[in-house]
Biopython code that builds the backbone (N, CA, C, O; Angstrom):
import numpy as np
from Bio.PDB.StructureBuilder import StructureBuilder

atoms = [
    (1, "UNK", "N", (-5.087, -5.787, 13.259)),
    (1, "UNK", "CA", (-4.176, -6.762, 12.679)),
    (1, "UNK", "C", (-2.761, -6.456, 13.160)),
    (1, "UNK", "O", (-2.046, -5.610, 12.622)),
    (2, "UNK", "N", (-2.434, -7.135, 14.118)),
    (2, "UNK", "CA", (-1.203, -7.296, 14.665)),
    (2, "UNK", "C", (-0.125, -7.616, 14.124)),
    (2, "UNK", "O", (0.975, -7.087, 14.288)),
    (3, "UNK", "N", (-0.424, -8.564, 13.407)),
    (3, "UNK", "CA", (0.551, -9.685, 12.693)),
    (3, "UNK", "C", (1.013, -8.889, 11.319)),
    (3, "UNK", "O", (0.355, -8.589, 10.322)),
    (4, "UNK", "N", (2.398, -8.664, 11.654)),
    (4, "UNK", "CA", (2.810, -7.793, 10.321)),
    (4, "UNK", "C", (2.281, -8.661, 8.349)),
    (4, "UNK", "O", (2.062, -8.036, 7.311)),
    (5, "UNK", "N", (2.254, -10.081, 8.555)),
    (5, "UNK", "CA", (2.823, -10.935, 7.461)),
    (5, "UNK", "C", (1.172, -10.931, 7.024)),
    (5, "UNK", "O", (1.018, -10.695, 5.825)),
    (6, "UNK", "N", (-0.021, -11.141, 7.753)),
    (6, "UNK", "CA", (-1.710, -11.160, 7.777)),
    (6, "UNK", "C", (-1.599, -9.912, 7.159)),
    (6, "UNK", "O", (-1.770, -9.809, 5.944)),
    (7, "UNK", "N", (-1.267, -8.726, 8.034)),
    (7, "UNK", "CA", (-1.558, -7.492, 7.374)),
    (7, "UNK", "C", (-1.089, -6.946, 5.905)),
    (7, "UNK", "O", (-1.887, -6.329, 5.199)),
    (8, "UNK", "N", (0.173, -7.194, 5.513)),
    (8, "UNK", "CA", (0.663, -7.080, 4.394)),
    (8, "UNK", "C", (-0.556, -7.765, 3.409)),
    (8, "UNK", "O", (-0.885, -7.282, 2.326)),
    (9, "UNK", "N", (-1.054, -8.785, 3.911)),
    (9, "UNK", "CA", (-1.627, -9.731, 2.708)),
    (9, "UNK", "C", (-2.943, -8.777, 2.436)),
    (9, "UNK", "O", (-3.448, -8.395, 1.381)),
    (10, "UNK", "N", (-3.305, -8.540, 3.852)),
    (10, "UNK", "CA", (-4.708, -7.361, 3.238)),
    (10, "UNK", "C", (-4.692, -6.512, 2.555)),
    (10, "UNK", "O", (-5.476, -6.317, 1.626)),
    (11, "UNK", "N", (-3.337, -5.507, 3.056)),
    (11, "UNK", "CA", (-3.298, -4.786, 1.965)),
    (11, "UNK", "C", (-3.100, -4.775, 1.015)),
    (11, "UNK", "O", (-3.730, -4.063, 0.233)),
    (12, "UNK", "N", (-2.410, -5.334, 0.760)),
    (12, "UNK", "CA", (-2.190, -5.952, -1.209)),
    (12, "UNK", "C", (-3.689, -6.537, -1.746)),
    (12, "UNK", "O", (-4.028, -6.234, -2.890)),
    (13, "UNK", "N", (-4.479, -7.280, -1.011)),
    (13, "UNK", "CA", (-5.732, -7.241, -1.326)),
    (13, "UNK", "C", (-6.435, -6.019, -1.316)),
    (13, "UNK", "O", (-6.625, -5.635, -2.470)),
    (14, "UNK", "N", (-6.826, -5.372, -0.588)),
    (14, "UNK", "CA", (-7.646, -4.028, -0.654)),
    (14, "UNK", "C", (-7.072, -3.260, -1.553)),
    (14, "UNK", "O", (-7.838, -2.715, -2.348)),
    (15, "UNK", "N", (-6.054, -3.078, -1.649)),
    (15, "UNK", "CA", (-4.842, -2.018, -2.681)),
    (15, "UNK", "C", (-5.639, -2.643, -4.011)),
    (15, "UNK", "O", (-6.628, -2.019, -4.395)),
    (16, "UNK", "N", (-5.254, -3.821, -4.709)),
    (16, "UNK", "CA", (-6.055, -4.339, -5.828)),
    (16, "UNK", "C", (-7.275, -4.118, -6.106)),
    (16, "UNK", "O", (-7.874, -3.559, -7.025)),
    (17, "UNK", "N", (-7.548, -4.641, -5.174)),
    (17, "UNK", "CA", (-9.715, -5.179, -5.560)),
    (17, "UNK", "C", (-10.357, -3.909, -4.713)),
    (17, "UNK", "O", (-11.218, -3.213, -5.251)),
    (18, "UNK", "N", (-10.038, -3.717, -3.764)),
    (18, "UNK", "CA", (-10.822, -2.750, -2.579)),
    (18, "UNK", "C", (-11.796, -2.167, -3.513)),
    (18, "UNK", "O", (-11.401, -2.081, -4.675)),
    (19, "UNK", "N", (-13.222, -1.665, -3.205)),
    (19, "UNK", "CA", (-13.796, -0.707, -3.262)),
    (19, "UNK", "C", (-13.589, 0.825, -2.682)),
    (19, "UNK", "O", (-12.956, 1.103, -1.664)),
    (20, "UNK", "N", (-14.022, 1.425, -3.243)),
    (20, "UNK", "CA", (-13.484, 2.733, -2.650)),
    (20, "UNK", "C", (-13.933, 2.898, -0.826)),
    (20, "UNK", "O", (-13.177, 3.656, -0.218)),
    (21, "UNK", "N", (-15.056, 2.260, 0.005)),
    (21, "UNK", "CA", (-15.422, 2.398, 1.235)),
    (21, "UNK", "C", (-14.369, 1.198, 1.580)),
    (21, "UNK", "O", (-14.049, 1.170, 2.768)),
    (22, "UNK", "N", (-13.931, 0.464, 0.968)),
    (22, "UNK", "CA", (-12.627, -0.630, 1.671)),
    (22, "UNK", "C", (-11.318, -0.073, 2.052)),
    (22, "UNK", "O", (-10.655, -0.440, 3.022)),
    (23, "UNK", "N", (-10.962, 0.956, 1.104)),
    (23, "UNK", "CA", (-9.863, 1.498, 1.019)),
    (23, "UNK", "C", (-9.801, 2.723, 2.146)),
    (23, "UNK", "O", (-8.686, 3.058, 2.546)),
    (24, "UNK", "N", (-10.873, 3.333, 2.614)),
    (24, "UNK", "CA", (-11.218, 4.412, 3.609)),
    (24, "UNK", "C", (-11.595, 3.321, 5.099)),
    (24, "UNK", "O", (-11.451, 3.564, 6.297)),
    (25, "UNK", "N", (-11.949, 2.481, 4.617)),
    (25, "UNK", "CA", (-12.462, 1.746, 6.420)),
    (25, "UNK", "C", (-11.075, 1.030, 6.842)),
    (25, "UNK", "O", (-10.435, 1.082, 7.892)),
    (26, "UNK", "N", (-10.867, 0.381, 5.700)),
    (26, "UNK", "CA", (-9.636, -1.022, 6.364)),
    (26, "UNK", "C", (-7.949, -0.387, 6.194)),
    (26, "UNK", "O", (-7.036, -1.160, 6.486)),
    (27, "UNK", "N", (-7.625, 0.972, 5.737)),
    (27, "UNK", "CA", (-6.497, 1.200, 5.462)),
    (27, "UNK", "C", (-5.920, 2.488, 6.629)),
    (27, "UNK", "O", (-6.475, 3.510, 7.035)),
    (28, "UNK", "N", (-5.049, 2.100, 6.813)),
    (28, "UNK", "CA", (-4.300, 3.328, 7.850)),
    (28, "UNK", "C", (-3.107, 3.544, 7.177)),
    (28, "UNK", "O", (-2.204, 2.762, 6.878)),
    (29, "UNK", "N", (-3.299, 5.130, 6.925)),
    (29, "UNK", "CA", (-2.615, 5.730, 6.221)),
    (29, "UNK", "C", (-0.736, 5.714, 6.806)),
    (29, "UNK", "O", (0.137, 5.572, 5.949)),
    (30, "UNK", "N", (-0.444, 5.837, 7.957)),
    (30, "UNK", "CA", (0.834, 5.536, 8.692)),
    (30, "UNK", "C", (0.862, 4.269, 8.197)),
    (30, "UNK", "O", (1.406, 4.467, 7.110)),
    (31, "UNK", "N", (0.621, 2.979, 8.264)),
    (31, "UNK", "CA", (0.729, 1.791, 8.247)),
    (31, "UNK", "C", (1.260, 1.320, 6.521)),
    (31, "UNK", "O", (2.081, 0.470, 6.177)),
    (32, "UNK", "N", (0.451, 2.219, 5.722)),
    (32, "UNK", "CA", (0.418, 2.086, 4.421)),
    (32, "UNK", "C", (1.859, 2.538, 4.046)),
    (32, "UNK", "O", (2.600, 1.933, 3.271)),
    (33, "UNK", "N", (2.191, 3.869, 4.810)),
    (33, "UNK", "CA", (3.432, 4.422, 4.168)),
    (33, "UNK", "C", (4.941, 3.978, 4.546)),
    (33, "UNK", "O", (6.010, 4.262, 4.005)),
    (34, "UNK", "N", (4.533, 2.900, 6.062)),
    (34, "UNK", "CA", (5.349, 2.215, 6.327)),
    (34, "UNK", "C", (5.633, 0.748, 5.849)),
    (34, "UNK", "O", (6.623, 0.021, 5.932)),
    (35, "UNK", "N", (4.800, 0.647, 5.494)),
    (35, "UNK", "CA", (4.992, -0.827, 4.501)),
    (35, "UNK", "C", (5.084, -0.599, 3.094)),
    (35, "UNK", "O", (5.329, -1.554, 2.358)),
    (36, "UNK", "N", (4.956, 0.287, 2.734)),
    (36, "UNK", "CA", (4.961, 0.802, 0.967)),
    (36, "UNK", "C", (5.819, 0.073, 0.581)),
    (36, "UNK", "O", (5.582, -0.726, -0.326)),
    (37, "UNK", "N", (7.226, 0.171, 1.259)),
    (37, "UNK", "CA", (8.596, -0.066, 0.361)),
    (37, "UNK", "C", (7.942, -1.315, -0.181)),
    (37, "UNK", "O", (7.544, -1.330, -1.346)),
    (38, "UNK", "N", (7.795, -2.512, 0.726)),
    (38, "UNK", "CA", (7.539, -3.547, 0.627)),
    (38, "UNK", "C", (6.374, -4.109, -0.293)),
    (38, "UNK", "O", (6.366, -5.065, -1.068)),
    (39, "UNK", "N", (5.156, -2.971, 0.140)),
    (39, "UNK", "CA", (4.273, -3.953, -0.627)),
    (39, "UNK", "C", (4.049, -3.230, -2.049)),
    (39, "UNK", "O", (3.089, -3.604, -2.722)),
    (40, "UNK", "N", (4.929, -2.163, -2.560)),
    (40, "UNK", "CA", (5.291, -1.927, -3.871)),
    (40, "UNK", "C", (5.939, -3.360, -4.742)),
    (40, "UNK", "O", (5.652, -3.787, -5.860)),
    (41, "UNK", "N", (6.562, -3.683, -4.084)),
    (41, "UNK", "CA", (7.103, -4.958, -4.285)),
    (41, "UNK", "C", (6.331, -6.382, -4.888)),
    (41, "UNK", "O", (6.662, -7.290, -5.649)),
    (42, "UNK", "N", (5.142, -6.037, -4.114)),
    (42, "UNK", "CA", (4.058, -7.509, -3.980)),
    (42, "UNK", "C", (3.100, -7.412, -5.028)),
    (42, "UNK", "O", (2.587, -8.478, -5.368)),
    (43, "UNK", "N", (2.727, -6.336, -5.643)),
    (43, "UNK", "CA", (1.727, -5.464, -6.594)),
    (43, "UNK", "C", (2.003, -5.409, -7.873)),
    (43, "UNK", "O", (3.201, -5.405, -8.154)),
    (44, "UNK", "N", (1.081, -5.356, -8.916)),
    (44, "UNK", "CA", (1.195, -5.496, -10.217)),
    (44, "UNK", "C", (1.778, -3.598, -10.325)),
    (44, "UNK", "O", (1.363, -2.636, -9.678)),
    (45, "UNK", "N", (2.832, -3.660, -11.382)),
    (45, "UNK", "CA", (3.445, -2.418, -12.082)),
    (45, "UNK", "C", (2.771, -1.333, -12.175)),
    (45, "UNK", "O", (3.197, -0.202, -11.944)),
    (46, "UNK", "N", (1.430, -1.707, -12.602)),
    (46, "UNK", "CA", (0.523, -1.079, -12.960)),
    (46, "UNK", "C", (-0.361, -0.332, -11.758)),
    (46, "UNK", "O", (-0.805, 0.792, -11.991)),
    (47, "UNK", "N", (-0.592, -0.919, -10.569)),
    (47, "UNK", "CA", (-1.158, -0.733, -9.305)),
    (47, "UNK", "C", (-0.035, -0.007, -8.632)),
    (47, "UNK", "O", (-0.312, 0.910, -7.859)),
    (48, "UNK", "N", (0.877, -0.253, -8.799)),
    (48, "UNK", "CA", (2.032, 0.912, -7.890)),
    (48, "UNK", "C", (2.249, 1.850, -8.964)),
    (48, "UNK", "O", (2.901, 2.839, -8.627)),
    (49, "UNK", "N", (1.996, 1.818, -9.780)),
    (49, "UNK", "CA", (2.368, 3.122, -10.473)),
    (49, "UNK", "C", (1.098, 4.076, -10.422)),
    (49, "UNK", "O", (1.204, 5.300, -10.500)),
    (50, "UNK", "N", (-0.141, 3.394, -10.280)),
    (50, "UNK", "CA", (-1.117, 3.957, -9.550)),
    (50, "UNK", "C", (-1.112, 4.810, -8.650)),
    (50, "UNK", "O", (-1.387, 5.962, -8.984)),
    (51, "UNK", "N", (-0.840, 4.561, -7.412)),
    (51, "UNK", "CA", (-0.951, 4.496, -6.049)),
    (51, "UNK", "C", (-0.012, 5.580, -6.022)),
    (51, "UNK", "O", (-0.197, 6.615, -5.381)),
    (52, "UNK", "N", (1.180, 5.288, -6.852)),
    (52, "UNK", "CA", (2.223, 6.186, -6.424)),
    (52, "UNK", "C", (2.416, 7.746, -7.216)),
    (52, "UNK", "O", (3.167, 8.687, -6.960)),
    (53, "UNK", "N", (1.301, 7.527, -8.362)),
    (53, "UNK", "CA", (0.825, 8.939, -8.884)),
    (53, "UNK", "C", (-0.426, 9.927, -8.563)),
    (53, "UNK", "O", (-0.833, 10.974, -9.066)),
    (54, "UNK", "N", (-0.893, 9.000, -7.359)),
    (54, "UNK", "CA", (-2.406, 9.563, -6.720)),
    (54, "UNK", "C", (-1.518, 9.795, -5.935)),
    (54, "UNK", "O", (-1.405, 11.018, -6.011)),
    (55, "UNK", "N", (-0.658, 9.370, -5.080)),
    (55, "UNK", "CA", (0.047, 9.861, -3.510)),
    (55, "UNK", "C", (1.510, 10.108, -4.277)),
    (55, "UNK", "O", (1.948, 9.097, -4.825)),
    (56, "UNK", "N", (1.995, 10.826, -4.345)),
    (56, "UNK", "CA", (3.275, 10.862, -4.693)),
    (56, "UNK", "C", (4.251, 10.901, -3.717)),
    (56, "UNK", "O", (5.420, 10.932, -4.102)),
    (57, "UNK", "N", (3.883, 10.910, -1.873)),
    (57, "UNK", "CA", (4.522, 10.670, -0.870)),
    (57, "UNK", "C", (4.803, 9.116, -0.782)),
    (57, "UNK", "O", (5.772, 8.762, -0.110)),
    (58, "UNK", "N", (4.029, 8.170, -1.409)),
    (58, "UNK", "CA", (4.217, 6.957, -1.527)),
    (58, "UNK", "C", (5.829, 6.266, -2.218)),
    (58, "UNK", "O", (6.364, 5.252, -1.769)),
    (59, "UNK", "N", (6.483, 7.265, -3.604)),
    (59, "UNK", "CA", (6.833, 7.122, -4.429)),
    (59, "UNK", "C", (8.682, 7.747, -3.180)),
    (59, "UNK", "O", (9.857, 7.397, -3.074)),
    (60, "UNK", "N", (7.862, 8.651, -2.649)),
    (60, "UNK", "CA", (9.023, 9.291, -1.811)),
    (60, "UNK", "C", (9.554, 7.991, -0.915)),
    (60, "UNK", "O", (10.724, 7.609, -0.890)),
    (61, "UNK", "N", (8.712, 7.536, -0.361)),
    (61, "UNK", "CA", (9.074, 6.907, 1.349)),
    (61, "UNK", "C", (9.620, 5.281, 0.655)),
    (61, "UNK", "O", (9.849, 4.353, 1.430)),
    (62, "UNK", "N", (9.755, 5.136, -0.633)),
    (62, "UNK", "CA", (9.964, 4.130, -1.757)),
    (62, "UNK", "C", (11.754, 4.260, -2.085)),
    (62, "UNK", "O", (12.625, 3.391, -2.137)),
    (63, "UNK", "N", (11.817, 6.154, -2.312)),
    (63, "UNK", "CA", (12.834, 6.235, -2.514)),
    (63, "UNK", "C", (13.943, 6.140, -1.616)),
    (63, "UNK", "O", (15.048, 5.617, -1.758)),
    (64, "UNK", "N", (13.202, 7.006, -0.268)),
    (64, "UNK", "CA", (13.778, 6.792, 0.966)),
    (64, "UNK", "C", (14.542, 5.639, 1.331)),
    (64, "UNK", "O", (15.757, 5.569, 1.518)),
    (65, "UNK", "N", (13.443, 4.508, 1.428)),
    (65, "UNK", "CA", (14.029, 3.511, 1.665)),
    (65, "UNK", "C", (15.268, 2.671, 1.317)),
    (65, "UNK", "O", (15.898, 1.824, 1.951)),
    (66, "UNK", "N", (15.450, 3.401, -0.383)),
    (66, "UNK", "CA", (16.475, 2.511, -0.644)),
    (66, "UNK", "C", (17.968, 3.036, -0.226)),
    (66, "UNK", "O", (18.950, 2.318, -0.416)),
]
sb = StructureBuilder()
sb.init_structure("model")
sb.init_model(0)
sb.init_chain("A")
sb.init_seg("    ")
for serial, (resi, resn, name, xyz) in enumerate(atoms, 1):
    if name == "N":
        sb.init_residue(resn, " ", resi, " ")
    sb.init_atom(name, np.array(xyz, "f"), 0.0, 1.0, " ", f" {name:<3s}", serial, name[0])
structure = sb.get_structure()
């Protein structure tokens, strides 16, 4: 997935719904931490506060950004 705007949309899908073999096949971990800022943004409160207490580098590259 080339297309930055396609890809964002997956991940915010897989991030939500994914099964756990969705989240290991369709996700690249560089890709994830470079779009974080953003798709923290796109995600229910509850799902980034998730994400960002299982990875707490997530929560970093969040802070970074700003």
């Amino acid at each position: 997935m080339d297309r930055s705007r396609l890809r964002m949309g997956m991940y915010r899908a897989v991030l939500a719904e994914g099964q756990h073999e969705d989240l290991i096949s369709l996700l690249n971990r560089d890709l994830l931490m470079a779009q974080w800022p953003v798709l923290r943004t796109l995600v229910s409160r509850h799902l980034r506060e998730v994400w960002e207490e299982a990875f707490p580098e997530l929560a970093v590259t969040e802070t970074s950004a700003a």
